[in-house]
C-alpha positions in Angstrom: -13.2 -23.0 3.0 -14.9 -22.6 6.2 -11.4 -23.6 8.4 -10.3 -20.9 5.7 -12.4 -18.2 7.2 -12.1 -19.1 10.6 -8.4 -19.0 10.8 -8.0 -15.5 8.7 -6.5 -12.8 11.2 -7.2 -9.3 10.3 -4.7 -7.2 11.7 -5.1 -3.3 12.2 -2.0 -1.7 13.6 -3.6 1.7 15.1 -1.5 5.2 16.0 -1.3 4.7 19.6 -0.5 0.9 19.3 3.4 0.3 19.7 3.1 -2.8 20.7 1.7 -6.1 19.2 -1.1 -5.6 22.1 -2.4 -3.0 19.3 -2.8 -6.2 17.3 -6.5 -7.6 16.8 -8.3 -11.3 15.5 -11.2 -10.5 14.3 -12.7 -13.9 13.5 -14.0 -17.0 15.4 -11.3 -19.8 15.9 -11.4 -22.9 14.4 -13.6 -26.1 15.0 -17.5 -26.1 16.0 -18.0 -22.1 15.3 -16.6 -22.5 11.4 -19.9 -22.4 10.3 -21.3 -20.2 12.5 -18.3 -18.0 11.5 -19.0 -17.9 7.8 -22.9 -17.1 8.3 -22.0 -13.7 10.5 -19.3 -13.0 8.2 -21.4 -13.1 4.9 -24.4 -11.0 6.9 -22.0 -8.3 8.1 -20.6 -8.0 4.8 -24.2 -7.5 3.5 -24.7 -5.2 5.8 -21.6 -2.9 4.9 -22.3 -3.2 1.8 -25.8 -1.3 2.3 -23.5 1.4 4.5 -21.3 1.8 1.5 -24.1 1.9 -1.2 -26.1 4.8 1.0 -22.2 6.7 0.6 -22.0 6.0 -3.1 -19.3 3.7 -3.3 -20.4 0.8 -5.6 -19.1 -3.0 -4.7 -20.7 -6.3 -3.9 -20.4 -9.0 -0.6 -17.8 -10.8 -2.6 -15.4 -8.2 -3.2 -16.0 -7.0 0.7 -15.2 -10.5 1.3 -12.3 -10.3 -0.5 -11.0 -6.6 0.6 -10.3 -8.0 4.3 -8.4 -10.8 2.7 -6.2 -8.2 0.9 -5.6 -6.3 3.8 -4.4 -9.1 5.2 -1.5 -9.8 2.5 -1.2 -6.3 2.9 0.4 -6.4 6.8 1.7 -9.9 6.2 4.2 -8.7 3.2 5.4 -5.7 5.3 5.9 -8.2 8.2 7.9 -10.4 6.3 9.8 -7.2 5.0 11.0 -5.8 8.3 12.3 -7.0 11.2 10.6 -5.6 14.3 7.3 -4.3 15.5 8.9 -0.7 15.6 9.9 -1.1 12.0 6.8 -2.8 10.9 5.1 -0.1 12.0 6.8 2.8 10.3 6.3 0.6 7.1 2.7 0.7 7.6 2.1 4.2 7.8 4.7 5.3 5.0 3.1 3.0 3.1 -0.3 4.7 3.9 0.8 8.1 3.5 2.6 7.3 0.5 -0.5 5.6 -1.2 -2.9 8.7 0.3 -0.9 11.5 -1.4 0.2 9.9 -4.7 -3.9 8.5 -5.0 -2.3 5.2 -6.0 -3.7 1.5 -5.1 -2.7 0.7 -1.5 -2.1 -2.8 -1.7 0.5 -2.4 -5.2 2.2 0.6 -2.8 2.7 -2.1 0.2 3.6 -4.9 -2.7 6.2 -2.2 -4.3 7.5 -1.1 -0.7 7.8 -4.8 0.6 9.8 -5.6 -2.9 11.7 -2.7 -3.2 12.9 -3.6 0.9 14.1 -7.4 0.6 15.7 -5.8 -3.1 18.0 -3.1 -1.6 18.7 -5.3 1.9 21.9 -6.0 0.7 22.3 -2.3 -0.1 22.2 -1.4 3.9 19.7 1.4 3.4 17.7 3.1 6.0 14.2 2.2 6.2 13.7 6.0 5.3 15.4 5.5 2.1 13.2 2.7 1.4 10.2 4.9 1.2 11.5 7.6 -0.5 12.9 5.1 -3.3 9.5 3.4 -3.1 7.3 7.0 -3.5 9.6 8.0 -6.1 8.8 5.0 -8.3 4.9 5.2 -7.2 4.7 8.7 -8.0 7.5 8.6 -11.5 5.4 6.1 -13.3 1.7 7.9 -12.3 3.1 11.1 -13.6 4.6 8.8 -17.0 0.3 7.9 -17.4 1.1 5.0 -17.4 -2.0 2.2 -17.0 -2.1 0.1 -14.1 -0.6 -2.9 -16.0 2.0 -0.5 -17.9 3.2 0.6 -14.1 3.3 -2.7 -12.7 5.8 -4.0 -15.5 8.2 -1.0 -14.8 8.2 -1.4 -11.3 9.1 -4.6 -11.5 11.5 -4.5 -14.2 13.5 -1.6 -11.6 12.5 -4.4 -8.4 14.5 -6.8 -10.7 17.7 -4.5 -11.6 18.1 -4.0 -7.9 18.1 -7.5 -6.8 20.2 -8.2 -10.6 22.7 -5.0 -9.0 22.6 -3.1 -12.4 20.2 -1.6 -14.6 20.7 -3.5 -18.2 19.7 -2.8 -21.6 16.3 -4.9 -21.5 15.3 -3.0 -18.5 16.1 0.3 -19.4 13.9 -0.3 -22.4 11.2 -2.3 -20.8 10.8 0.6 -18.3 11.3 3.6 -21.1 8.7 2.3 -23.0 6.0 1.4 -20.2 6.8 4.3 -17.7 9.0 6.9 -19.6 8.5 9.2 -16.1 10.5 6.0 -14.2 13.8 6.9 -16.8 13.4 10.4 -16.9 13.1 10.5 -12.8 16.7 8.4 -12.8 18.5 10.9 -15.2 17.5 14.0 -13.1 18.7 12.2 -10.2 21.9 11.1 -11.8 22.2 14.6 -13.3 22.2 13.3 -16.6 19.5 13.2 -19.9 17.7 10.0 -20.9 19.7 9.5 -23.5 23.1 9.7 -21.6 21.2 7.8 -19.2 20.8 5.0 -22.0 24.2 4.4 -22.7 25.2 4.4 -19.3 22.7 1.2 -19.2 24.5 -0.3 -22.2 28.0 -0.1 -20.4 26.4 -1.1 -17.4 27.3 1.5 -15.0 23.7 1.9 -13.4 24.6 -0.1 -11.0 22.2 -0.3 -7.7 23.9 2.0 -5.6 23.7 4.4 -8.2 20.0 4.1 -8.6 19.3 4.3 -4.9 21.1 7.3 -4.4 19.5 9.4 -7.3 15.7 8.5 -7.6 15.0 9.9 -4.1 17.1 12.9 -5.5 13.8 13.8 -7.4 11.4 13.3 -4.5 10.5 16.4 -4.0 9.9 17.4 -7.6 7.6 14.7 -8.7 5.7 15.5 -5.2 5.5 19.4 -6.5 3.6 18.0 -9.7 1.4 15.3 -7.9 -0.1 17.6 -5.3 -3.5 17.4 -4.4 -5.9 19.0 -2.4 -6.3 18.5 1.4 -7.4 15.2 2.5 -10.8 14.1 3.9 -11.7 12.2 7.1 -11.4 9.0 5.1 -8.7 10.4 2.9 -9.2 11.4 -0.6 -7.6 7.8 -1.8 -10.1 6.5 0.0 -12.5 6.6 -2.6 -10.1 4.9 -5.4 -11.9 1.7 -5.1 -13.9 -0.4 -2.8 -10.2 -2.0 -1.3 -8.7 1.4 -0.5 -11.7 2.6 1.1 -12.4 -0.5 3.2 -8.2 -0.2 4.4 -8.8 3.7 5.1 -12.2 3.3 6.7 -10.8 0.0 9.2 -7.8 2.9 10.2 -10.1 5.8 10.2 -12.6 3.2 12.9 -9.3 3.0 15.4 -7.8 5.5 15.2 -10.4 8.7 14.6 -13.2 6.8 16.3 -15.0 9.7 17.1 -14.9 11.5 14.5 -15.9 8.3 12.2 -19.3 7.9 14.7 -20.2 11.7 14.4 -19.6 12.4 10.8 -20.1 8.9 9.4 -22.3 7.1 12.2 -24.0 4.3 10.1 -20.6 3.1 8.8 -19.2 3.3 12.6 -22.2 0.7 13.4 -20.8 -1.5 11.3 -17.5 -1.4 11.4 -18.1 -2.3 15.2 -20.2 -5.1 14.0 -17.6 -6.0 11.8 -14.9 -6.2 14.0 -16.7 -7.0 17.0 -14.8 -4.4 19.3 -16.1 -0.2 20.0 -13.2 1.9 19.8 -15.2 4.4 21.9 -15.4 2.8 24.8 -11.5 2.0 25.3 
């Protein structure tokens, strides 16, 4: 476990970073300082944890322990989704701005981005298309009310039919019945009702082409019905869950660092304890 820790790279991609020099280890190397390693790590997560209590947001050291470890998966499933530094990048912030304005789980947005990429490679879509396929789906099956385990089967039922090439019977069901929104976001964007929809599944002419071309069709629309209000410093999906706020806070510390010490100055102490750097001084 503690070679675990020492070896776990946190990577935080910032705005002005267009380069892997933006790219940062935030953890002791391996060997001697293992221990050492795990003893700071466990007391600055203690310590966070008192910066998060005073600002309401309810978690313990172990699932602060386990947010940085997300994060991690996070970046790693967009690298191994894209093929440069550019493109990783652009990933990274649609994913973050599709996450922020939908108010939907961060790391199942990256997942759902990353799956819907190595599904619709053979496709030869633009990276632009990716994310517009991918906040369509976020946003369809939020709108459907659809419970966090409800979503996750829909999305991957559609991440399967993309890879399969054709939206069958079993999926068109399996997604109608978990994430009705998903369905009804495909028949507006084919120009057709659910039902016509339906039996264009049983004859199997949904093919992947087709559903890449007309779910981004209805961007717009589902965006119209999921507006929110304007966005706080730490972003209004920041305060989802401990995970998203942890994510938002880490880009909020490079990116905004002076607005993060004046308006939020104990959490800007710690985030520099955290990950050992101070953004203000660069």
């Amino acid at each position: 476990m503690n070679e675990e820790i020492a070896n776990l790279g946190l990577r935080i991609v910032s705005a002005d970073a267009r380069t892997a020099t933006g790219e940062l280890d935030s953890f002791s190397k391996a060997g001697a300082r293992a221990q050492k390693s795990t003893v700071e790590l466990d007391l600055v997560a203690r310590k966070l944890k008192g910066v998060l209590d005073v600002l309401g947001i309810d978690t313990s050291v172990a699932s602060l322990l386990q947010m940085s470890e997300e994060y991690g998966r996070l970046t790693t499933q967009l690298r191994l989704a894209t093929d440069s530094q550019q493109a990783y990048a652009l990933a990274l912030a649609d994913v973050k701005r599709i996450a922020a304005e939908g108010q939907q789980d961060l790391a199942a947005t990256g997942a759902l981005y990353a799956q819907m990429a190595h599904a619709t490679k053979a496709l030869g879509v633009s990276q632009e298309q990716v994310a517009a396929i991918t906040e369509t789906v976020s946003l369809a099956t939020k709108l459907s009310g659809a419970s966090a385990s409800n979503a996750a089967t829909a999305q991957q039922e559609l991440v399967k039919a993309f890879a399969a090439g054709t939206l069958g019977m079993e999926s068109f069901n399996a997604i109608n019945t978990t994430a009705p929104g998903l369905m009804k976001a495909l028949a507006d964007g084919v120009g057709v009702s659910v039902n016509a929809l339906q039996k264009m599944a049983a004859e199997t002419r949904i093919t992947s082409d087709v559903m890449a071309g007309a779910l981004p069709i209805t961007l717009s629309q589902l965006q119209q019905q999921a507006e929110q209000g304007e966005a706080t410093l730490l972003n209004h999906y920041g305060a989802t869950n401990p995970a998203e706020f942890f994510a938002v806070a880490s880009e909020v510390f490079f990116e905004q660092s002076a607005q993060m010490a004046e308006q939020h100055p104990a959490l800007y102490a710690e985030l520099s304890r955290y990950y050992r750097v101070n953004p203000l001084s660069w």
